[in-house]
SEKOLKE-334224 format. One record per atom (N, C-alpha, C, O): residue in one letter; x, y, z. Coordinates in steps of 0.02 Angstrom, whole numbers, padded with zeros to 5 digits, always signed. Atoms other than C-alpha are relative to their C-alpha. Last residue first. Example, Ala and Ser with C-alpha at 12.3 -4.5 7.8 and 13.67 -1.06 7.14 Angstrom:
BEGIN
S-00042-00059-00003 S+00684-00053+00357 S-00039+00055+00037 S-00014+00110+00045 A+00045-00059+00000 A+00615-00225+00390 A+00045+00060+00000 A+00097+00059+00033 
! end
This chain:
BEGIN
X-00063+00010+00012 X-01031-00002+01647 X+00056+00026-00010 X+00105-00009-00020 X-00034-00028-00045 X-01157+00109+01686 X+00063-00027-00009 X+00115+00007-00002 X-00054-00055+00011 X-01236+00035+01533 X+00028+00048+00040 X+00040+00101+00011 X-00016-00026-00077 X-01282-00132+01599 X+00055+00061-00029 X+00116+00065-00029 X+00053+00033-00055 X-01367-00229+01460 X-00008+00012+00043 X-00055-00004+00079 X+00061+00019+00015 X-01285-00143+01320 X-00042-00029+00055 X-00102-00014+00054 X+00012-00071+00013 X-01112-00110+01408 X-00085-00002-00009 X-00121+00007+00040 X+00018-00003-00064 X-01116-00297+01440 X-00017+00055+00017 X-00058+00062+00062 X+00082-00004-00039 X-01150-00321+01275 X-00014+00004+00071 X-00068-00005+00099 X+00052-00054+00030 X-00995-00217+01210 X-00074-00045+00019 X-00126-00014+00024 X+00002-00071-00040 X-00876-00291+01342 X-00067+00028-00033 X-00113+00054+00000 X+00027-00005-00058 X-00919-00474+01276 X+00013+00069+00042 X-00016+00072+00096 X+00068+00021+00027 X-00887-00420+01091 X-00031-00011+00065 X-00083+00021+00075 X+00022-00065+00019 X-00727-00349+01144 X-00045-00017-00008 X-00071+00029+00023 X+00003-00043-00053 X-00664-00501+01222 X-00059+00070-00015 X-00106+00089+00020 X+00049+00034-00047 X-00719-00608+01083 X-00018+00048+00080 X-00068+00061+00113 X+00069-00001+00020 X-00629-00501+00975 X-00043+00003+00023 X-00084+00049+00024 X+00013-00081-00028 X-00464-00470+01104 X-00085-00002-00059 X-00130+00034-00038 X+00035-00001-00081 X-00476-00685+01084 X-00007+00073+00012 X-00053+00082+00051 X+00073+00011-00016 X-00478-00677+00895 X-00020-00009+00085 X-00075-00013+00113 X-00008+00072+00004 X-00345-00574+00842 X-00064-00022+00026 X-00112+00014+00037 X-00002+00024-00078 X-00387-00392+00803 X+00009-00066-00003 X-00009-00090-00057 X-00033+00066+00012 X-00385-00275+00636 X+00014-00022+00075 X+00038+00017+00116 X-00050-00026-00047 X-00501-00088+00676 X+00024-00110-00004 X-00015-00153+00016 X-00015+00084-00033 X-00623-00046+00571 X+00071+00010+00020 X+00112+00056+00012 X+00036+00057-00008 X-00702+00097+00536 X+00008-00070+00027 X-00024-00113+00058 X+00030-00011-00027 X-00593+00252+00554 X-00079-00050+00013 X-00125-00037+00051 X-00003-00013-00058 X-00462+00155+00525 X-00039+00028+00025 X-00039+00016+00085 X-00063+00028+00001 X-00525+00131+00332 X+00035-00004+00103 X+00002-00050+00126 X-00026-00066-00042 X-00691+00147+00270 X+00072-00052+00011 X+00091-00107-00009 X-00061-00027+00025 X-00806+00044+00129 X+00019+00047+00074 X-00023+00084+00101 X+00005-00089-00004 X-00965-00031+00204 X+00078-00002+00005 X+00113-00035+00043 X-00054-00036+00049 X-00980-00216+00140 X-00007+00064+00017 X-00048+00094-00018 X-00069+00014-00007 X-01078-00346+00247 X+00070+00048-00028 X+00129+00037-00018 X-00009+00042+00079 X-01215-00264+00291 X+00082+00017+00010 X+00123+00054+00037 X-00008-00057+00057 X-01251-00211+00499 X+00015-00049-00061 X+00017-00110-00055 X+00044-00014+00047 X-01221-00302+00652 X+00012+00050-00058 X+00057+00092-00065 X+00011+00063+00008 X-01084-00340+00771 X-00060-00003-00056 X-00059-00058-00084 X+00089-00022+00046 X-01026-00157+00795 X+00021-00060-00023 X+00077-00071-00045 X+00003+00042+00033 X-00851-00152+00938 X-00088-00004-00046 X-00140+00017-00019 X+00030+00065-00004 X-00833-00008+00999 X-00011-00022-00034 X-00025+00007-00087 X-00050+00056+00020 X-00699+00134+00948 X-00030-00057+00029 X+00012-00100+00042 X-00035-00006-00053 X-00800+00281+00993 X+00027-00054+00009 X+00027-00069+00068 X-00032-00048+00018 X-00862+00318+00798 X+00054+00009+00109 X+00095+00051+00128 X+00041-00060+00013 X-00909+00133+00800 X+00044+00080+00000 X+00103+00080-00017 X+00025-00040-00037 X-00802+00006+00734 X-00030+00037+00022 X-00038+00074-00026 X+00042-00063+00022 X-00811-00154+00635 X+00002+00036+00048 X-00021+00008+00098 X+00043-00016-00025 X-00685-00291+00672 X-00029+00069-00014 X+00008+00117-00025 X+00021-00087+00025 X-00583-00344+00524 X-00059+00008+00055 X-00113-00014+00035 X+00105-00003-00006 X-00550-00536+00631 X+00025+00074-00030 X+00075+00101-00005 X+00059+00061+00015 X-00386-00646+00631 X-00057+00041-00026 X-00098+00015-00064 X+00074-00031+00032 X-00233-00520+00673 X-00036-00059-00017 X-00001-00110-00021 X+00015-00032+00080 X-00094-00623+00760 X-00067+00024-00015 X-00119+00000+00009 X+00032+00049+00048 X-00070-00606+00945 X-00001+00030-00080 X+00002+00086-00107 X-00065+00024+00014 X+00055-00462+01030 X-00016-00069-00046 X+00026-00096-00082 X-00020+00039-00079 X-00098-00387+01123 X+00051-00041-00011 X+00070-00074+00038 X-00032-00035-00090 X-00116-00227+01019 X+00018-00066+00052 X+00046-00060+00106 X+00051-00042-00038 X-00127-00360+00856 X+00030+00017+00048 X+00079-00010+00074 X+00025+00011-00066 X-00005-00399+00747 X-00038+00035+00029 X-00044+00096+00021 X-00016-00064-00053 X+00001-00424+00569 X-00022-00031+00071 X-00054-00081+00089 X+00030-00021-00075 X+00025-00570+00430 X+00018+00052+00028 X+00072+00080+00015 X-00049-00084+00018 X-00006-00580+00228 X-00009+00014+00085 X-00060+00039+00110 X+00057-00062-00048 X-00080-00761+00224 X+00041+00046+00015 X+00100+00031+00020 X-00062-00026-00058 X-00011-00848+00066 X-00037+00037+00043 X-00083+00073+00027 X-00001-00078-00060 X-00109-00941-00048 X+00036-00007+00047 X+00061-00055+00075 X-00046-00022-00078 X-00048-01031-00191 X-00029+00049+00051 X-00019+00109+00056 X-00050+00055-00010 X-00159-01134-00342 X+00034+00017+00063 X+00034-00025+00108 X-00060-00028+00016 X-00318-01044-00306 X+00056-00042-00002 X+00057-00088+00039 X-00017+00020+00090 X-00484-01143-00347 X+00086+00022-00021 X+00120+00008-00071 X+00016+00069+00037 X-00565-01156-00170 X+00050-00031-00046 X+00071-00089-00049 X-00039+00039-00030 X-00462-01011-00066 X-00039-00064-00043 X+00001-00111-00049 X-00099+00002+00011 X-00502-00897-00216 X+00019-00067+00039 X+00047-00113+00008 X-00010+00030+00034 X-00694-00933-00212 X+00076-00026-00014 X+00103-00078-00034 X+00038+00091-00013 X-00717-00929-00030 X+00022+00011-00058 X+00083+00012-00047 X-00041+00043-00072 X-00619-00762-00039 X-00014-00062-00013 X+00029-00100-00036 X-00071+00028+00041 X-00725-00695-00187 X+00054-00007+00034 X+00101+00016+00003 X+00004+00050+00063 X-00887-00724-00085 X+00062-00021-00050 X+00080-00075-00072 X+00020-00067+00072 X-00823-00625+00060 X-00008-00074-00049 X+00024-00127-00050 X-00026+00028+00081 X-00807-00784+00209 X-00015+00046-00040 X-00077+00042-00044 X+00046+00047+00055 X-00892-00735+00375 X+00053+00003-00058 X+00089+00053-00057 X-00039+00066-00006 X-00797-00686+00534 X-00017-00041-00065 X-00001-00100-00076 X+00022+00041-00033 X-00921-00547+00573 X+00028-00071-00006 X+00001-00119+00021 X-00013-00006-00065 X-00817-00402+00520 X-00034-00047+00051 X-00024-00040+00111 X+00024-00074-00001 X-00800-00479+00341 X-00011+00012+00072 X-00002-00040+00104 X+00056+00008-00024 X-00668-00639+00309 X-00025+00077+00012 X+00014+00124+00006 X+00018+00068-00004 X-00518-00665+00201 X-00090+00010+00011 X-00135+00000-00031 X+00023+00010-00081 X-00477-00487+00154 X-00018-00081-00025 X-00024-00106-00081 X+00066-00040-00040 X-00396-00457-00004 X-00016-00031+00067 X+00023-00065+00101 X-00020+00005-00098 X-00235-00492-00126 X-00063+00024+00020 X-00090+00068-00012 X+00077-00029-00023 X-00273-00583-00306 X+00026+00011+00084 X+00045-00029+00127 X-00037-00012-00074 X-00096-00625-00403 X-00068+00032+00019 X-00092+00074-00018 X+00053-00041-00060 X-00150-00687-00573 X+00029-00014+00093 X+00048-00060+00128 X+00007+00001-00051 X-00005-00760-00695 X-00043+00048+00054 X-00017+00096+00081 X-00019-00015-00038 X-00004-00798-00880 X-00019+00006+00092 X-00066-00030+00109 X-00062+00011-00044 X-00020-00942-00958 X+00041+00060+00033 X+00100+00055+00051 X-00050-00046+00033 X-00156-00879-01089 X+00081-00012+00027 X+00132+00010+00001 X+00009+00000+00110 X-00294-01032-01105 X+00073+00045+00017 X+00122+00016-00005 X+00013+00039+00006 X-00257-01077-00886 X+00016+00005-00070 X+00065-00024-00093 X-00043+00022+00000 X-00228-00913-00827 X+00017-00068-00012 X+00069-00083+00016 X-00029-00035+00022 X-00373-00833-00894 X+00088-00031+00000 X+00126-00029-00048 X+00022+00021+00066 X-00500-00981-00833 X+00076+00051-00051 X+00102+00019-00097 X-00031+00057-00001 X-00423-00956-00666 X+00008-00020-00076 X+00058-00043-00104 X-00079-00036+00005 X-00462-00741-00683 X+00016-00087-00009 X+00050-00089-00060 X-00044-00023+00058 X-00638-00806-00769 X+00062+00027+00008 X+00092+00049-00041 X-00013+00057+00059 X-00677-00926-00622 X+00028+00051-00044 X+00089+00054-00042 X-00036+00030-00008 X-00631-00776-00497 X+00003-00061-00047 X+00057-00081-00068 X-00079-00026+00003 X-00748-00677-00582 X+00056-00043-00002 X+00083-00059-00054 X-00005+00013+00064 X-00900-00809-00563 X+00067+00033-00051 X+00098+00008-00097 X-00022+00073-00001 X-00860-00815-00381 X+00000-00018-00068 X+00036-00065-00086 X+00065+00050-00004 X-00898-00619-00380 X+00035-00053-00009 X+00093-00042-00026 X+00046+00028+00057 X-00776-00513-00333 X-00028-00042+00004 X-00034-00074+00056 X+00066-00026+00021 X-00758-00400-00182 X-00029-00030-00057 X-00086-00019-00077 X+00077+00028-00035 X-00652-00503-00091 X-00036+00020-00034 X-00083-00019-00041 X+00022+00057+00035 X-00520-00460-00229 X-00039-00028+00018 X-00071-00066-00018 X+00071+00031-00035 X-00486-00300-00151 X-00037-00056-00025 X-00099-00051-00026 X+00028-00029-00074 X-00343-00271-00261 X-00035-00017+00015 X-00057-00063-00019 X+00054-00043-00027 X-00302-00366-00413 X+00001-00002+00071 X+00011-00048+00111 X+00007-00019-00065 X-00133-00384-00503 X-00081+00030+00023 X-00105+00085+00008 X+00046-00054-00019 X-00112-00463-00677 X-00009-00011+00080 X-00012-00065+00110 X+00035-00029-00075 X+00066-00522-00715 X-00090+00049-00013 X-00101+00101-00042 X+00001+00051-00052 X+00106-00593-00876 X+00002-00003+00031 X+00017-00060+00047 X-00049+00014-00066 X+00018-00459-00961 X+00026-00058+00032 X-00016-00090+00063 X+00020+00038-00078 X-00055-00495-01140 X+00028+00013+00062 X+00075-00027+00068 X-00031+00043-00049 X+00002-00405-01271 X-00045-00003+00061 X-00075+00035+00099 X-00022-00008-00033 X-00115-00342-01413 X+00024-00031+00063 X-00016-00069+00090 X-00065-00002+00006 X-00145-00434-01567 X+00039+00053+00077 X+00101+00053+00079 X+00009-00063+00032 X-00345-00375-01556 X+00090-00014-00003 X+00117+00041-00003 X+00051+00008+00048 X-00402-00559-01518 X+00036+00078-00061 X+00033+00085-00122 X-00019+00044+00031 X-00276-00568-01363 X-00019+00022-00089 X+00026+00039-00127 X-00077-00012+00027 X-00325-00415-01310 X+00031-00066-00028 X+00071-00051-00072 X-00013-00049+00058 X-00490-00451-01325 X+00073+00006+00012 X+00110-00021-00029 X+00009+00044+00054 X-00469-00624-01217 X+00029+00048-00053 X+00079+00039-00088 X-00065-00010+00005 X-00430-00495-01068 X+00010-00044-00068 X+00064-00034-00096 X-00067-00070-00007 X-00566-00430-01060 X+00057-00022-00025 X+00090+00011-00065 X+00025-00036+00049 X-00687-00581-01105 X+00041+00063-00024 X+00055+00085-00079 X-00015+00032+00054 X-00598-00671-00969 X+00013+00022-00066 X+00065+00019-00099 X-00078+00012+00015 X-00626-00546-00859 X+00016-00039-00052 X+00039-00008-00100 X-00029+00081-00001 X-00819-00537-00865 X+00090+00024-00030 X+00112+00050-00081 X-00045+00006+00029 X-00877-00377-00782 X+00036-00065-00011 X+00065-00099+00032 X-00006+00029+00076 X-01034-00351-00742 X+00058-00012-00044 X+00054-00015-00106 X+00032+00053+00023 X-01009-00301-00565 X-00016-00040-00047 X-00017-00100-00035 X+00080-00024-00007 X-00884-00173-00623 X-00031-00055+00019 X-00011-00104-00013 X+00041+00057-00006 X-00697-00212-00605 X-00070+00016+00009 X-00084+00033+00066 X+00043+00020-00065 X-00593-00057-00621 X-00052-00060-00023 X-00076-00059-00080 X+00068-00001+00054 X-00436-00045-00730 X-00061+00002+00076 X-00050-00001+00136 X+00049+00081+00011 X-00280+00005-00627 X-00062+00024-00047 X-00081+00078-00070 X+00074+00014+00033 X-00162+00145-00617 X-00016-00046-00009 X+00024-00088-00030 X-00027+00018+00074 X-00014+00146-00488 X-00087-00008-00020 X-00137-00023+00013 X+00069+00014+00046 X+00004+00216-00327 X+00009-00032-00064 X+00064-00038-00092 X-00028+00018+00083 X+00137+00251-00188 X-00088-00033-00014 X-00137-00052+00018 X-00003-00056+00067 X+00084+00349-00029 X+00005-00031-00060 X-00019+00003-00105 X-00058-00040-00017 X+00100+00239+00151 X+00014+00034-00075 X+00074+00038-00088 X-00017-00059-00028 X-00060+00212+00134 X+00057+00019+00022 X+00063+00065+00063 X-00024+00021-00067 X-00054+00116-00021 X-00020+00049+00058 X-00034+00105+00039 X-00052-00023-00051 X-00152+00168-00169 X+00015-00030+00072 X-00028-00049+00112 X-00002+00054-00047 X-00236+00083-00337 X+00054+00034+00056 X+00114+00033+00043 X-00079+00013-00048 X-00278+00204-00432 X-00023-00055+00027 X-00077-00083+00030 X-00034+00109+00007 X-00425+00212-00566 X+00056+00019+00016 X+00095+00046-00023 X-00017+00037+00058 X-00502+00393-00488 X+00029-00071+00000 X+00037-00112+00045 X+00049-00031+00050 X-00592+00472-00340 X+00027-00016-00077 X-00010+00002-00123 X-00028-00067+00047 X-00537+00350-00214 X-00040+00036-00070 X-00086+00014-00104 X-00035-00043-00055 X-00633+00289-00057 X+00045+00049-00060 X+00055+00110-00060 X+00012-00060+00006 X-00761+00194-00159 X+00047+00048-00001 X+00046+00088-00048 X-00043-00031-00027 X-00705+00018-00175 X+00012+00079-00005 X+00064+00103-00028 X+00059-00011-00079 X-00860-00057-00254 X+00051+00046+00052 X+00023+00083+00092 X+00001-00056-00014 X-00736-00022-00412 X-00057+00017+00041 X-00089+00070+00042 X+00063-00024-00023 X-00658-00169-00393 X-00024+00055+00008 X-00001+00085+00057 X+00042+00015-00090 X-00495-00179-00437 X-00065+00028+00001 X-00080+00085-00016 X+00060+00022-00003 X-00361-00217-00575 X-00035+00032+00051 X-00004+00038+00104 X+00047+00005-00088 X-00185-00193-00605 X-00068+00027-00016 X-00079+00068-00060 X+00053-00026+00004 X-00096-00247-00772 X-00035-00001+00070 X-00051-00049+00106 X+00073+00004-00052 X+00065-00309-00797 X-00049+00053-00010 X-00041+00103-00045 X+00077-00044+00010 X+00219-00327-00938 X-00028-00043+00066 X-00015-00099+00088 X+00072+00036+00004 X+00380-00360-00872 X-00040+00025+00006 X-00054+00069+00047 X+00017-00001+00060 X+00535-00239-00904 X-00077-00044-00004 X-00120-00031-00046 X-00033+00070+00051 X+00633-00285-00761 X-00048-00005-00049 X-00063-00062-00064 X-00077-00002+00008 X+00603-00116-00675 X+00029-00054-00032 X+00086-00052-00055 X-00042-00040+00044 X+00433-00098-00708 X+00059+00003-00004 X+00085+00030-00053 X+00023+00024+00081 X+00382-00281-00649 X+00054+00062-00033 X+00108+00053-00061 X-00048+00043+00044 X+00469-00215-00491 X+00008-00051-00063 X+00054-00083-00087 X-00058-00041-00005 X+00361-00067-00457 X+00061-00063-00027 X+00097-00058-00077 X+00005-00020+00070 X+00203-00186-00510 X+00073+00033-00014 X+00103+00024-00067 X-00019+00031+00076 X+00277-00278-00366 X-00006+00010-00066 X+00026-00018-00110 X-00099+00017+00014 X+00298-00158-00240 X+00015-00052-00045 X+00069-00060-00073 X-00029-00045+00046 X+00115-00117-00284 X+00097+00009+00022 X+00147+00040+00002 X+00011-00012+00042 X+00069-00260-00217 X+00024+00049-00069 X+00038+00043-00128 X-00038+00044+00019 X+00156-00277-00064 X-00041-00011-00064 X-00032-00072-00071 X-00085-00013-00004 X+00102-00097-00010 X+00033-00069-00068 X+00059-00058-00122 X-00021-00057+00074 X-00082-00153-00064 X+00059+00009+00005 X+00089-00018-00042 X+00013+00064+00059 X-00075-00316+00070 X+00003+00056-00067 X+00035+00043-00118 X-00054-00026+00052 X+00022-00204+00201 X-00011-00023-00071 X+00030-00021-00117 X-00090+00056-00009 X-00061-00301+00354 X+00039+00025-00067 X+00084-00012-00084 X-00085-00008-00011 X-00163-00160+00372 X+00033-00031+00009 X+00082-00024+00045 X-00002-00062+00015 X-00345-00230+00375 X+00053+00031+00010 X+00064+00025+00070 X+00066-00050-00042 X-00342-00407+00383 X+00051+00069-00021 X+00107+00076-00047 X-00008-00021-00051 X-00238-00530+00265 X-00038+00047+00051 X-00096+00030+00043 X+00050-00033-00023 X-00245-00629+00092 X+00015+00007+00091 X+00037-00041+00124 X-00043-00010-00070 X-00116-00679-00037 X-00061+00050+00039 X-00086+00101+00015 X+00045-00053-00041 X-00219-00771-00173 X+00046+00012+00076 X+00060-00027+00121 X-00040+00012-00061 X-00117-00845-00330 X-00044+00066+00040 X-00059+00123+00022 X+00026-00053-00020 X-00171-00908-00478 X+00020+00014+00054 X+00050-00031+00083 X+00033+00030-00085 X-00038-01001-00569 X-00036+00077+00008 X-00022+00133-00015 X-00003-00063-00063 X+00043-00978-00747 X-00049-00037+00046 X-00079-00091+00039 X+00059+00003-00029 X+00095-01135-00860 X+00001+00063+00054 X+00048+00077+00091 X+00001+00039-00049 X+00235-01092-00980 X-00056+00014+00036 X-00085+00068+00027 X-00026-00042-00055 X+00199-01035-01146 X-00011-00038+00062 X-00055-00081+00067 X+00058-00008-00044 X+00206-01164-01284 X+00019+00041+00060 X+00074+00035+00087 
! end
């Protein structure tokens, strides 16, 4: 019988390195011979093909995750069709899946025994929970929080939304794709701070 695999959600704000440390592990699957498979959402606009990239440069091909996409079912066929199973699968932006997803990556590691590693944001620029966040931290066997620092020497907490003159934007839908030029990773008192500069601006724009 194959040994039991675990799901596992390592989750952090916007540049804490959470792709880097990802794809430093497919990199060391390939070097000790272990099969994997990387994954990701393909609400994740920014590239023009199935990569998965760091910004500090390294890449590796992935599948993409469509709204309609039942994992299970995916990965079942290979079972079904005699082809190997990974015992690593790696997904990116894992906030972005649906709660019914995340059952079929648990459900996956559960019948096949291998192992799901899910890295993504916790919360969206208003502090709120991504649907496949809430589901991960429910059902996941290990999470790990992937940490950075903020300009004031605190830990990151909040993806704050920016504007194009680096204020703080408290409104708006929850999912618009960008990268530094959008958001900007902060702990939660320079948040709060920032949130009370930007309505005081608003109410008293001589400020």
């Amino acid at each position: 019988m194959k040994d039991r695999g675990k799901l596992y959600f390592r989750y952090g704000t916007m540049g804490s390195a959470k792709t880097a440390l990802l794809l430093t592990n497919a990199y060391n699957f390939e070097e000790r011979g272990i099969a994997y498979q990387c994954y990701k959402p393909v609400i994740d606009t920014r590239e023009d093909k199935n990569v998965i990239r760091s910004r500090i440069g390294i890449e590796r091909e992935c599948k993409w995750i469509y709204p309609d996409t039942d994992l299970y079912e995916s990965i079942s066929d290979l079972h079904a069709t005699g082809s190997i199973i990974p015992e690593w699968i790696l997904v990116d932006e894992a906030q972005f899946l649906s709660s019914d997803q995340v059952d079929q990556l648990a459900r996956v590691v559960d019948t096949f025994g291998c192992n799901v590693m899910c890295y993504g944001l916790r919360t969206d620029f208003k502090t709120n929970l991504f649907e496949g966040s809430r589901r991960l931290f429910e059902v996941a066997d290990t999470i790990d929080e992937v940490k950075s620092t903020c300009s004031c020497g605190g830990k990151t907490i909040v993806n704050a939304r920016i504007d194009s003159k680096g204020r703080i934007i408290t409104e708006g839908e929850q999912v618009e794709i960008g990268g530094n030029d959008k958001y900007m990773a902060v702990c939660r008192r320079c948040f709060t701070n920032k949130k009370i500069e930007r309505m005081q601006r608003d109410v008293l724009p001589g400020l």
